[in-house]
C-alpha positions as CSV (number, residue, x, y, z in Angstrom):
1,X,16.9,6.7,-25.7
2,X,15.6,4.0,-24.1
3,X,12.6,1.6,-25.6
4,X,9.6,2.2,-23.7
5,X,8.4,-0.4,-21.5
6,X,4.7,-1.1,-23.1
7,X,4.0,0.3,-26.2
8,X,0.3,-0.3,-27.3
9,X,-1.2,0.9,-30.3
10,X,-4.7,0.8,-31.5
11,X,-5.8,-2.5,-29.4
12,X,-9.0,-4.0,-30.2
13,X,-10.0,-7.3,-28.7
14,X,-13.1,-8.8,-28.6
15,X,-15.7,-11.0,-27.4
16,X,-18.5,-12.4,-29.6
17,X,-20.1,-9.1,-29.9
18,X,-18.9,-8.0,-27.5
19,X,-16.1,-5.5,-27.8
20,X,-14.1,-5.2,-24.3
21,X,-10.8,-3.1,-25.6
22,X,-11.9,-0.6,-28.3
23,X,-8.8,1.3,-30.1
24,X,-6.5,1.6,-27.1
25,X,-3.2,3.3,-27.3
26,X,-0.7,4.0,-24.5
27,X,2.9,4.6,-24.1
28,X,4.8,3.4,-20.8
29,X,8.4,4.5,-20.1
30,X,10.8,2.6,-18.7
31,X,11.3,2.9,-15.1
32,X,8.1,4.4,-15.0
33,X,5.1,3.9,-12.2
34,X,1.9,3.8,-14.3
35,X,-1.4,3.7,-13.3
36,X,-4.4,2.1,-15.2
37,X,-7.7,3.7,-13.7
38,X,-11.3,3.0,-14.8
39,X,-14.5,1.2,-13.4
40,X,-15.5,-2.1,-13.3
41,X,-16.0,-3.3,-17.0
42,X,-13.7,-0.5,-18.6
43,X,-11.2,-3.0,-20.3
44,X,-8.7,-3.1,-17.6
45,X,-8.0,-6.6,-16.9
46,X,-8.8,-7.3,-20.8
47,X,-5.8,-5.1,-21.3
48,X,-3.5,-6.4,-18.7
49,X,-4.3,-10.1,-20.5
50,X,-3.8,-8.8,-24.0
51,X,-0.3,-7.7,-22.6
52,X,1.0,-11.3,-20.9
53,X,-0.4,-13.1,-23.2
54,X,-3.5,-14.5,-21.6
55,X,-6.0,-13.0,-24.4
56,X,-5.0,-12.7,-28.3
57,X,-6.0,-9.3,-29.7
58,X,-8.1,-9.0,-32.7
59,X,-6.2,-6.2,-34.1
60,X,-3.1,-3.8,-33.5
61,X,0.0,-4.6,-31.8
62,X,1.7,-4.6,-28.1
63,X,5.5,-4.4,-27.3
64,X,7.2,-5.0,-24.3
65,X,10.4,-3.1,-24.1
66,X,10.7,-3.2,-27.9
67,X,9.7,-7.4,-28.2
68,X,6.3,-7.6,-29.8
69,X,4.0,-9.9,-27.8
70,X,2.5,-11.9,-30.5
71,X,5.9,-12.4,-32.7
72,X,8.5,-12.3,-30.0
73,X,6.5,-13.8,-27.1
74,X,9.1,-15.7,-25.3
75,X,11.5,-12.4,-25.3
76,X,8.6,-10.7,-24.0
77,X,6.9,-12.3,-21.8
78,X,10.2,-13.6,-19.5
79,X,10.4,-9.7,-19.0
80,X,6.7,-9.5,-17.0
81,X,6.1,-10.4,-13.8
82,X,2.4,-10.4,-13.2
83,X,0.8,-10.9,-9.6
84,X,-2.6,-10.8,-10.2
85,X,-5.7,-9.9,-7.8
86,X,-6.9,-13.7,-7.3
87,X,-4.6,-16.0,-4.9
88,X,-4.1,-18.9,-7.5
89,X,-1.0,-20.4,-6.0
90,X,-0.7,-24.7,-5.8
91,X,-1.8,-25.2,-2.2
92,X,0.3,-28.3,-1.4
93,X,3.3,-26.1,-2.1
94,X,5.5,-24.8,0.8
95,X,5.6,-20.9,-0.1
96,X,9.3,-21.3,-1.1
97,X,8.7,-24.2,-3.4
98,X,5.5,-21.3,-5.1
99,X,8.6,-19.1,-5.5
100,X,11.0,-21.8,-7.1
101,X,8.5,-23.5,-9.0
102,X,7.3,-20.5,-10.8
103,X,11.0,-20.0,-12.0
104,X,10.9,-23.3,-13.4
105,X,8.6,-21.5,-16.2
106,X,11.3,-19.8,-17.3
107,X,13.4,-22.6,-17.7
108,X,15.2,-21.2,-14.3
109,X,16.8,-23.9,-11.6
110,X,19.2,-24.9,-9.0
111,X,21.2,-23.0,-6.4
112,X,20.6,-19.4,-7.5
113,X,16.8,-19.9,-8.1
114,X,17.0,-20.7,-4.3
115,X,19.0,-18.3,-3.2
116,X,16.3,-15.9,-4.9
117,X,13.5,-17.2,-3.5
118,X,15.3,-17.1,0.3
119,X,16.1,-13.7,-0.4
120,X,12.7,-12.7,-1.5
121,X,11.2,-14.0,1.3
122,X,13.7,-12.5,3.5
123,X,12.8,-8.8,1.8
124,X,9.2,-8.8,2.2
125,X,8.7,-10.6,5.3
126,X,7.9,-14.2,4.5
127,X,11.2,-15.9,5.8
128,X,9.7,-17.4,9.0
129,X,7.2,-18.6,7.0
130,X,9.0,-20.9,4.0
131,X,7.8,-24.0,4.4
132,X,4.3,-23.3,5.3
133,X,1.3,-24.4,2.9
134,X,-0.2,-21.1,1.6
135,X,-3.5,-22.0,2.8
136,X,-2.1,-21.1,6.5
137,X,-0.9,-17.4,5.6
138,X,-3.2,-14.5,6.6
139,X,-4.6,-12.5,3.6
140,X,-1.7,-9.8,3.7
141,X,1.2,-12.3,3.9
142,X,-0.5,-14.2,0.6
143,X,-0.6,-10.5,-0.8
144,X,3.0,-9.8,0.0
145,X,3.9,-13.7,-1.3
146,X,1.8,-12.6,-4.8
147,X,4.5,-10.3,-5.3
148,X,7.6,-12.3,-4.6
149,X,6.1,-14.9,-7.1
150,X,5.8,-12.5,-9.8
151,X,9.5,-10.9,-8.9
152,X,11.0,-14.6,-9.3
153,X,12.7,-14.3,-12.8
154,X,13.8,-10.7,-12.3
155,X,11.4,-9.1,-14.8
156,X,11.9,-5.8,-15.5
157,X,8.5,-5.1,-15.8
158,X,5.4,-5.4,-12.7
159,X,2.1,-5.5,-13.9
160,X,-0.2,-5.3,-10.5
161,X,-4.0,-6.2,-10.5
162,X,-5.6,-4.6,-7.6
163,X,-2.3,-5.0,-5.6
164,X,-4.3,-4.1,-2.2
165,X,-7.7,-5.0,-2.5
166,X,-9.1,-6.3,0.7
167,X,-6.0,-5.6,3.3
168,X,-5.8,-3.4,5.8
169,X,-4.9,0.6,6.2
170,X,-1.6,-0.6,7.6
171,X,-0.3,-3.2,5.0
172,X,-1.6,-0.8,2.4
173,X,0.8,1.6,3.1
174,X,3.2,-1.4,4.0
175,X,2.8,-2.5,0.5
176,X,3.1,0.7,-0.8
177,X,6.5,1.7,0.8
178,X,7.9,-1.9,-0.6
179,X,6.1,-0.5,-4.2
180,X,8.2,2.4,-4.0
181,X,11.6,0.7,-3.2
182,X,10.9,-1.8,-6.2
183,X,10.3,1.0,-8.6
184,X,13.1,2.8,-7.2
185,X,15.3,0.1,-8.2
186,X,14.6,0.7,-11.7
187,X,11.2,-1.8,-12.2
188,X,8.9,-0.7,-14.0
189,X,5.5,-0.8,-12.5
190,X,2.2,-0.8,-14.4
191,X,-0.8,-0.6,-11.7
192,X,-4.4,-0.9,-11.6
193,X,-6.3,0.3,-8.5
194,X,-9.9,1.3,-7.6
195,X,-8.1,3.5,-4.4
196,X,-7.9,6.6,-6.3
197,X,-5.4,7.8,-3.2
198,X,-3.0,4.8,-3.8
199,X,-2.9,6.5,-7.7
200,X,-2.5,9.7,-6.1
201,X,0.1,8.5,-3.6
202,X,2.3,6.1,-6.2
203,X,1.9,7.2,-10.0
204,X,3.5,9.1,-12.2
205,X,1.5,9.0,-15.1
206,X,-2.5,7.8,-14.8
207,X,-4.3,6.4,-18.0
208,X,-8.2,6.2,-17.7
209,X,-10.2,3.9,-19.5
210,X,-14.0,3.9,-19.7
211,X,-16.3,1.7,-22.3
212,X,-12.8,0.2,-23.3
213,X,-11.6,3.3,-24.7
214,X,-8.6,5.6,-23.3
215,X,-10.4,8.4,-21.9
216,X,-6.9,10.4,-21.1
217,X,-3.5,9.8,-20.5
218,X,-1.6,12.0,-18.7
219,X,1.0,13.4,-15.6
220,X,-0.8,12.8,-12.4
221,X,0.5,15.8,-11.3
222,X,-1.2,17.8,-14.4
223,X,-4.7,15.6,-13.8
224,X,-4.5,17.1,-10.5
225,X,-3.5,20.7,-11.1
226,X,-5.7,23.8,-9.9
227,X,-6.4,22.3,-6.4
228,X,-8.5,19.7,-8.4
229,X,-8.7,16.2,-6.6
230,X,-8.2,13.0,-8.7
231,X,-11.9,11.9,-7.5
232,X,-13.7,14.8,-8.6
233,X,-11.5,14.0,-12.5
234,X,-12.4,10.2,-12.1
235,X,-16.1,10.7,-11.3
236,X,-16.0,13.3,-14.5
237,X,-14.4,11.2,-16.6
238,X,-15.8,8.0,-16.0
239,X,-19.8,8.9,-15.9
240,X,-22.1,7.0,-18.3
């Protein structure tokens, strides 16, 4: 049997006095698309840093695929590719150097590294557009150039912020179709979305999180059995 993907137990990180995670636990499968629900404040994005590395957790323990993230951090973190919600790309780059110079942080270079990045590009839709500053892209090509970044180093594991926040009906579901073909190559996808339809629409399993405690985990399918709609078990879930 294979190691799951994330394997979180009893998480608590905090603030000052602040305590943004609170006990979390959750399993993720390989191969698995996950999605991470809760409102603004819940513990997502706390979570998502715990995870890559970007926060240190006060107590319990996180492993990625088996590698825990504290003791094993270099094993872990070169399987995560994380394109977060915020554009925070160098903006004298070309958008092919973005994708070859991210590589270069996992000690990844020369021919192949380019070869990557030309056929990343090529895949979703960027090629035309390789030497170009970022700063010249419209919102939905920087989107679609988040993703290549984070797909550089072949990770086995996508962690997505908010993934389309801000773009259009038709590059949602753009974005979407190119979601599905990634995890249906085997990635493993963990999502966070405030479009309770893109959950609906992409997710296997949904975890909810609400005062930075796991509220439930579960099948989407079962959170939406009985004709119930996943925003009438959100809004239930989730009130103060």
């Amino acid at each position: 049997m294979s190691q799951p993907a994330i394997e979180i137990d009893r998480l608590v990180k905090r603030y000052d006095d602040f305590t943004a995670v609170n006990g979390v636990s959750l399993r993720v499968e390989t191969g698995e698309f996950f999605g991470f629900l809760g409102p603004n404040g819940a513990g997502k994005t706390t979570t998502i840093n715990a995870i890559v590395g970007l926060a240190r957790a006060n107590s319990g323990s996180i492993r990625v695929f088996g590698h825990d993230t504290q003791l094993e951090w270099r094993e872990a973190r070169r399987l995560i590719g994380l394109a977060p919600q915020e554009y925070n790309f160098d903006r004298y780059l070309s958008i092919r150097d973005v994708l070859i110079f991210q590589a270069g942080y996992f000690g990844l270079r020369g021919r192949a590294v380019k070869d990557r990045a030309d056929m990343l590009l090529e895949r979703f839709g960027l090629a035309s557009k390789a030497n170009q500053e970022y700063m010249k892209l419209s919102g939905g090509m920087k989107r679609r150039l988040t993703l290549a970044r984070a797909l550089i180093h072949q990770p086995k594991l996508l962690i997505l912020d908010e993934p389309t926040a801000g773009v259009d009906v038709e590059l949602r579901l753009e974005l979407w179709h190119l979601l599905r073909e990634l995890n249906g190559d085997g990635l493993t996808i963990f999502l966070t979305t405030h479009y309770l339809e893109e959950a609906e629409e992409l997710c296997k399993t949904i975890a909810i999180i609400r005062g930075g405690k796991i509220v439930t985990q579960q099948s989407t399918e079962s959170l939406i059995a009985d004709g119930a709609r996943l925003q009438d078990v959100f809004l239930e879930l989730t009130r103060a």
